[in-house]
N, CA, C and O atoms as CSV, one atom per row, in Angstrom:
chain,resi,resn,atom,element,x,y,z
A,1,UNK,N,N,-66.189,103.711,-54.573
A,1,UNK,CA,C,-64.886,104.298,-54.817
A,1,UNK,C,C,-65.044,105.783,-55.159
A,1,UNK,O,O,-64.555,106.736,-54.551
A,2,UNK,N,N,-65.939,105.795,-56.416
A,2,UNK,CA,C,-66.449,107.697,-56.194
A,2,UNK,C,C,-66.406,108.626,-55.465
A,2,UNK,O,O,-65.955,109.759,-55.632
A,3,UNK,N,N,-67.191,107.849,-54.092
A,3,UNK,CA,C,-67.889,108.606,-53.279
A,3,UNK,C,C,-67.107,109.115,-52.412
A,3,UNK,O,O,-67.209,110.296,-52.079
A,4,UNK,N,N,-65.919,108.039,-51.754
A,4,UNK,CA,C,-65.046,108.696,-51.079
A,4,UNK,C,C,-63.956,109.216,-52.108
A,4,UNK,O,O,-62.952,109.652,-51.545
A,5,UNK,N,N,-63.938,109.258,-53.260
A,5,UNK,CA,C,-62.440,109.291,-53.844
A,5,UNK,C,C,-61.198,108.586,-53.386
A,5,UNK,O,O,-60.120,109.116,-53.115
A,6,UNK,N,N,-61.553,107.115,-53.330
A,6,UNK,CA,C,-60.643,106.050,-53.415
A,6,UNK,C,C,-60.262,105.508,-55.004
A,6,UNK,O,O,-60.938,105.273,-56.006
A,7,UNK,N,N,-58.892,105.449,-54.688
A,7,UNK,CA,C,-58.196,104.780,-56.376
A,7,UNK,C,C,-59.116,103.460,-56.553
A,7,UNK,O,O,-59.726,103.261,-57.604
A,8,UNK,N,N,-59.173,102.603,-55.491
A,8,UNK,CA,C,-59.177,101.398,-55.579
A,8,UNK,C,C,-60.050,100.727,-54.482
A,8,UNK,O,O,-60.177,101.175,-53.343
A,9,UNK,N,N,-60.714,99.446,-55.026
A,9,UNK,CA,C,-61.337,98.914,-54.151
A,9,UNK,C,C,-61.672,98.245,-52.816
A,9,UNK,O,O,-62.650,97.874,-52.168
A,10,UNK,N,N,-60.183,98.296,-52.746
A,10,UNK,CA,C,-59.635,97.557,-50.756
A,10,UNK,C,C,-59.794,99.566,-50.010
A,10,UNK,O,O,-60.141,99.913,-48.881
A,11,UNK,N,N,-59.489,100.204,-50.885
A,11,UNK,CA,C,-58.988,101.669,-50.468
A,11,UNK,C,C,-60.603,102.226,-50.110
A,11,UNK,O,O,-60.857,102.574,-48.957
A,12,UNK,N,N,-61.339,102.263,-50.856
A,12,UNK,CA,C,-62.827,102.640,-50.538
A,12,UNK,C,C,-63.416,101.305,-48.980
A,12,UNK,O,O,-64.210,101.466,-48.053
A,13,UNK,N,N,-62.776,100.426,-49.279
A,13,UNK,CA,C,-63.695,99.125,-48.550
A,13,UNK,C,C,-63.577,99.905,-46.970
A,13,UNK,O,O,-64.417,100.284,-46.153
A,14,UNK,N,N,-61.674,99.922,-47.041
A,14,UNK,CA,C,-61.008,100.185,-45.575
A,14,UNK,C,C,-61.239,101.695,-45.496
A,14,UNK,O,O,-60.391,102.204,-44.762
A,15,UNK,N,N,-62.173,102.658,-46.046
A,15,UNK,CA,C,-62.523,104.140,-45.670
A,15,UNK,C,C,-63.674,104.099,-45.280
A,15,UNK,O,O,-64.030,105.055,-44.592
A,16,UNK,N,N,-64.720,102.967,-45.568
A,16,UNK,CA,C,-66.036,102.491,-44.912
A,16,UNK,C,C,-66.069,102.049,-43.910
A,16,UNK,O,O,-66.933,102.261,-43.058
A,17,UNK,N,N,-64.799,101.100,-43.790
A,17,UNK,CA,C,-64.821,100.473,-42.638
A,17,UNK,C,C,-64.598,101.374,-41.375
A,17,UNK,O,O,-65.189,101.314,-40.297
A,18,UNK,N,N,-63.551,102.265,-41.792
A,18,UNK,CA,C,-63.007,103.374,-40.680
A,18,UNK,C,C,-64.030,104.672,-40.472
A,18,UNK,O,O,-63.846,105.578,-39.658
A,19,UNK,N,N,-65.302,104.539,-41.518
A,19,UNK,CA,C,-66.297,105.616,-41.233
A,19,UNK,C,C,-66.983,104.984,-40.582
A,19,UNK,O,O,-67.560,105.714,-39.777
A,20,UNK,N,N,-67.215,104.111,-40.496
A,20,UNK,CA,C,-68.853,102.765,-39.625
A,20,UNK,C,C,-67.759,103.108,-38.027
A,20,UNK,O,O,-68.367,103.584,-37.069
A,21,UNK,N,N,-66.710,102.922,-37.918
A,21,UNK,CA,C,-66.227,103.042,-36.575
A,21,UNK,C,C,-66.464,103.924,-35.609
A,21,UNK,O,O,-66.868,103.725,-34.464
A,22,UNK,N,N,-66.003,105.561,-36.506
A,22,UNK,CA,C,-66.228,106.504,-36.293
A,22,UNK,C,C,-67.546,106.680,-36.010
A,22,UNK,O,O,-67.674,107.179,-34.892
A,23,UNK,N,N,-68.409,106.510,-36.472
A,23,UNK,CA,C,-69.766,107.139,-36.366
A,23,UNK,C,C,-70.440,106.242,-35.478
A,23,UNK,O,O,-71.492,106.630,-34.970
A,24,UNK,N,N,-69.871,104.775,-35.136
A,24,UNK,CA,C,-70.527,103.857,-33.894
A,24,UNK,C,C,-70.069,104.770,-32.805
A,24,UNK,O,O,-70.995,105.145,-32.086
A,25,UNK,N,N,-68.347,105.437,-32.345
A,25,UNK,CA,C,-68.005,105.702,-31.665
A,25,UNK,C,C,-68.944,107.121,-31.257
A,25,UNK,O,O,-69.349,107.237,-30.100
A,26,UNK,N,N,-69.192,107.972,-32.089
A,26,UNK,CA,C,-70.267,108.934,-31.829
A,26,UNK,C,C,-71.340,108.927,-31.091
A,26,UNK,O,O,-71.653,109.702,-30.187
A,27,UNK,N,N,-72.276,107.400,-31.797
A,27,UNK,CA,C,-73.080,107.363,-31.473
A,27,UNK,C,C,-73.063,106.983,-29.398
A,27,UNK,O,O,-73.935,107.314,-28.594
A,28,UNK,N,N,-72.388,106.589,-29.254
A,28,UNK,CA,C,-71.608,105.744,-28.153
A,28,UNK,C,C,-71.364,107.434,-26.902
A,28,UNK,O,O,-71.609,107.645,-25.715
A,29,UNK,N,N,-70.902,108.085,-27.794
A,29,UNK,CA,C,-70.836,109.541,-27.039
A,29,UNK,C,C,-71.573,110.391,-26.725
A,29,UNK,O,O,-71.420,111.267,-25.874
A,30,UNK,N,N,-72.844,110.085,-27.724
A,30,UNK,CA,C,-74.211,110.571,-27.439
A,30,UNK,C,C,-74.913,110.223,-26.349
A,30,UNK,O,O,-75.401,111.005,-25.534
A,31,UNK,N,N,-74.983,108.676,-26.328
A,31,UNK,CA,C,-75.401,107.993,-25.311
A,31,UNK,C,C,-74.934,108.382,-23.502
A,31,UNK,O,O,-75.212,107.697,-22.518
A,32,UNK,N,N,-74.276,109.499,-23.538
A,32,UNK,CA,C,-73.469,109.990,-22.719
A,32,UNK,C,C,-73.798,110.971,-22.100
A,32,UNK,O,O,-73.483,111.190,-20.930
A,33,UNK,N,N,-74.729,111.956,-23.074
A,33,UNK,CA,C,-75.155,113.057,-22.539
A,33,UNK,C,C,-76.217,112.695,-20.996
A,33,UNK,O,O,-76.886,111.682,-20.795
A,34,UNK,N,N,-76.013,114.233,-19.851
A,34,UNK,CA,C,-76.612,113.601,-18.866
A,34,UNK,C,C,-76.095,112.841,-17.647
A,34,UNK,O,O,-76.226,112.920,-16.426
A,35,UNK,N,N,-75.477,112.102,-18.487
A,35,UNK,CA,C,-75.099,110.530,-17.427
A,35,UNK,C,C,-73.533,111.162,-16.989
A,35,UNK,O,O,-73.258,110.475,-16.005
A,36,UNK,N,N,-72.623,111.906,-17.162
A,36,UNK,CA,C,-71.593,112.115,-16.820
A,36,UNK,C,C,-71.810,113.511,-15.987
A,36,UNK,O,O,-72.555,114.328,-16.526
A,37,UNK,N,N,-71.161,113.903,-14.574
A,37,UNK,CA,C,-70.974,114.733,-14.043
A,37,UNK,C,C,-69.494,115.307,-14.184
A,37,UNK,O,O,-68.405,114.748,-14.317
A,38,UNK,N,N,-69.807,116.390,-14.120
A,38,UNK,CA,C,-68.666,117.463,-14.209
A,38,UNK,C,C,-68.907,118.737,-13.030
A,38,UNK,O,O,-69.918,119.435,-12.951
A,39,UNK,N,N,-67.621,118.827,-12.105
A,39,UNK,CA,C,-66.917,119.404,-11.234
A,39,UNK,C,C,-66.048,120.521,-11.350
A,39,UNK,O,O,-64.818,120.497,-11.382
A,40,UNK,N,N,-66.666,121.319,-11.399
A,40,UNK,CA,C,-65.807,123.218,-11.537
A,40,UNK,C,C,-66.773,123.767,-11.239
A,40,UNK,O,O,-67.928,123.579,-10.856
A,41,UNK,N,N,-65.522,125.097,-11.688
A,41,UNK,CA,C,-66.269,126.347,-11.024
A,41,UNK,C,C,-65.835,127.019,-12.879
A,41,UNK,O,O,-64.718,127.237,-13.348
A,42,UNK,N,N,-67.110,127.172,-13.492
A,42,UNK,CA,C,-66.968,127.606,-15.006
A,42,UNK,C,C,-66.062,129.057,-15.005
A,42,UNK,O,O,-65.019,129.154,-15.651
A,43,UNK,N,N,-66.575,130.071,-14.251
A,43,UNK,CA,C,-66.395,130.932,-13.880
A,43,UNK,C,C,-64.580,131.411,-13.678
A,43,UNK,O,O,-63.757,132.198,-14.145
A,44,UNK,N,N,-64.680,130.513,-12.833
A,44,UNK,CA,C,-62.952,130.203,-12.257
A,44,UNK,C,C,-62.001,130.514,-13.460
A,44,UNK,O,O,-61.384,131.514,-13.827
A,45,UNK,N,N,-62.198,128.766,-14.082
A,45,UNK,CA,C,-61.897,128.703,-15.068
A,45,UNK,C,C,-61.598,129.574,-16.521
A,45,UNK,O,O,-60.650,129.469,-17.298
A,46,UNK,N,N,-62.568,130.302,-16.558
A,46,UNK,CA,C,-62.495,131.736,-17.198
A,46,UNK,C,C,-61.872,132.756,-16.890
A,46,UNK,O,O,-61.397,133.352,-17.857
A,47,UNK,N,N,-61.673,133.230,-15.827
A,47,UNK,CA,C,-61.370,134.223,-15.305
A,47,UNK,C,C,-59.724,134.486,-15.283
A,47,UNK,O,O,-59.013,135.463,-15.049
A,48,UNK,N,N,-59.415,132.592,-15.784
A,48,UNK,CA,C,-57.699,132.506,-15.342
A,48,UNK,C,C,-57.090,132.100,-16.647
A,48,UNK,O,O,-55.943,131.683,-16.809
A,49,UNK,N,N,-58.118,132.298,-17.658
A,49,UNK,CA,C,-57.691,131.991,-19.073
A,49,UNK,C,C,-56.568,132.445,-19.522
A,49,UNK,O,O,-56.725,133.656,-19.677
A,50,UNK,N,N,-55.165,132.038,-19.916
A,50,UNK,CA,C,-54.505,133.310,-20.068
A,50,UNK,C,C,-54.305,133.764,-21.713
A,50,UNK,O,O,-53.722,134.836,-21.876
A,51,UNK,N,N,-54.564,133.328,-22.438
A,51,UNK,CA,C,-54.914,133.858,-23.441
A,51,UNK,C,C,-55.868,134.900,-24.245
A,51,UNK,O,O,-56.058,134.916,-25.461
A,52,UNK,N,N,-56.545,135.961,-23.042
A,52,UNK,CA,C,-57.315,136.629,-23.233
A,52,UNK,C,C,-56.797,137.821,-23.801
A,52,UNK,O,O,-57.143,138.243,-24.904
A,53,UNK,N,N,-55.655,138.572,-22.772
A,53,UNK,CA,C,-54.632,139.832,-23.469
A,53,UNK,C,C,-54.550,139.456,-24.467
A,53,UNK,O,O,-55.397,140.013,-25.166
A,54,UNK,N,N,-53.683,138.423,-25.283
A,54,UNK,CA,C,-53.194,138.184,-26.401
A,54,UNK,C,C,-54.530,138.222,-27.414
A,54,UNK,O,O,-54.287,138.692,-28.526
A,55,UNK,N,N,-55.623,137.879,-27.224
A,55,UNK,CA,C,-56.281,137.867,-28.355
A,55,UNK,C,C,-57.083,139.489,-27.952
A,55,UNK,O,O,-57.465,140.193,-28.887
A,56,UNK,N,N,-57.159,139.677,-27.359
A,56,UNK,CA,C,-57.184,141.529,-27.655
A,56,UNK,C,C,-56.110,142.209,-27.912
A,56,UNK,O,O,-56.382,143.405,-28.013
A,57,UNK,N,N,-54.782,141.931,-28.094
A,57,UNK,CA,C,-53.729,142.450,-28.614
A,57,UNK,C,C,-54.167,141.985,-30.065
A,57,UNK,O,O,-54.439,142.881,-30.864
A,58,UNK,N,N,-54.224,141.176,-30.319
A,58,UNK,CA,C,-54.694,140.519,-31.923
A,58,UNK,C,C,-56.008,141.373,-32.750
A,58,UNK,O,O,-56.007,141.623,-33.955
A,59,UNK,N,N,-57.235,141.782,-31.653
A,59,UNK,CA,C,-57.936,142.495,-32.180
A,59,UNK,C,C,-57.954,143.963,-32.460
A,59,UNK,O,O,-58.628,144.577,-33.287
A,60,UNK,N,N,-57.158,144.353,-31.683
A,60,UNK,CA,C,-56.969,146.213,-31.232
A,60,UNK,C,C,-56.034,145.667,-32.693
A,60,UNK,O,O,-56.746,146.387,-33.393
A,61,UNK,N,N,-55.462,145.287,-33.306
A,61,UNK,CA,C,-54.028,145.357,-33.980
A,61,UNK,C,C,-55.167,145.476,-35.340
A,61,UNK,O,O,-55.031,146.440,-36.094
A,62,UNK,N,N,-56.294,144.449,-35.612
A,62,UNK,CA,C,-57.444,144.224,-36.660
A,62,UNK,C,C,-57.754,145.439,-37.083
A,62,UNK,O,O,-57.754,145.885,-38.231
A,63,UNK,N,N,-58.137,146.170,-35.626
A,63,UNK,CA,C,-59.457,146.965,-36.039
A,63,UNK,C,C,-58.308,148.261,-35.856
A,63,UNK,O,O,-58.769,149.341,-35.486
A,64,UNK,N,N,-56.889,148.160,-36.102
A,64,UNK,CA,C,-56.154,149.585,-35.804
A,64,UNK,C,C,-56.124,150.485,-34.794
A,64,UNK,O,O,-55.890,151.669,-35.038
A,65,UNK,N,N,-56.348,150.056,-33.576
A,65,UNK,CA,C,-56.469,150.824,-32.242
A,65,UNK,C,C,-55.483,150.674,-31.369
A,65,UNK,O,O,-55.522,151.260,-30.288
């Protein structure tokens, strides 16, 4: 109960239970690396970002320029 800062003992049980899930599911995603292919062009993808102006409008504004 400490450890997670649960009031109570069903409350710590069911925050163990939902961390053992989580961290099977991880492990499960690891097992992944490698084995999945991926299809683009990285490049592309970048190039058509459109949030790039805006975060140099955000920085010129930082650094006063």
């Amino acid at each position: 109960m400490q450890f997670y800062g649960e009031k109570t003992y069903s409350g710590a049980i069911n925050r163990a239970l939902k961390e053992a899930v989580r961290q099977a599911r991880i492990k499960d995603l690891v097992s992944l690396f490698g084995k999945v292919e991926w299809e683009g062009d990285l490049g592309e993808m970048r190039e058509d970002h459109k949030f790039d102006d805006a975060w140099e409008r955000v920085d010129s504004a930082k650094s006063g320029t």
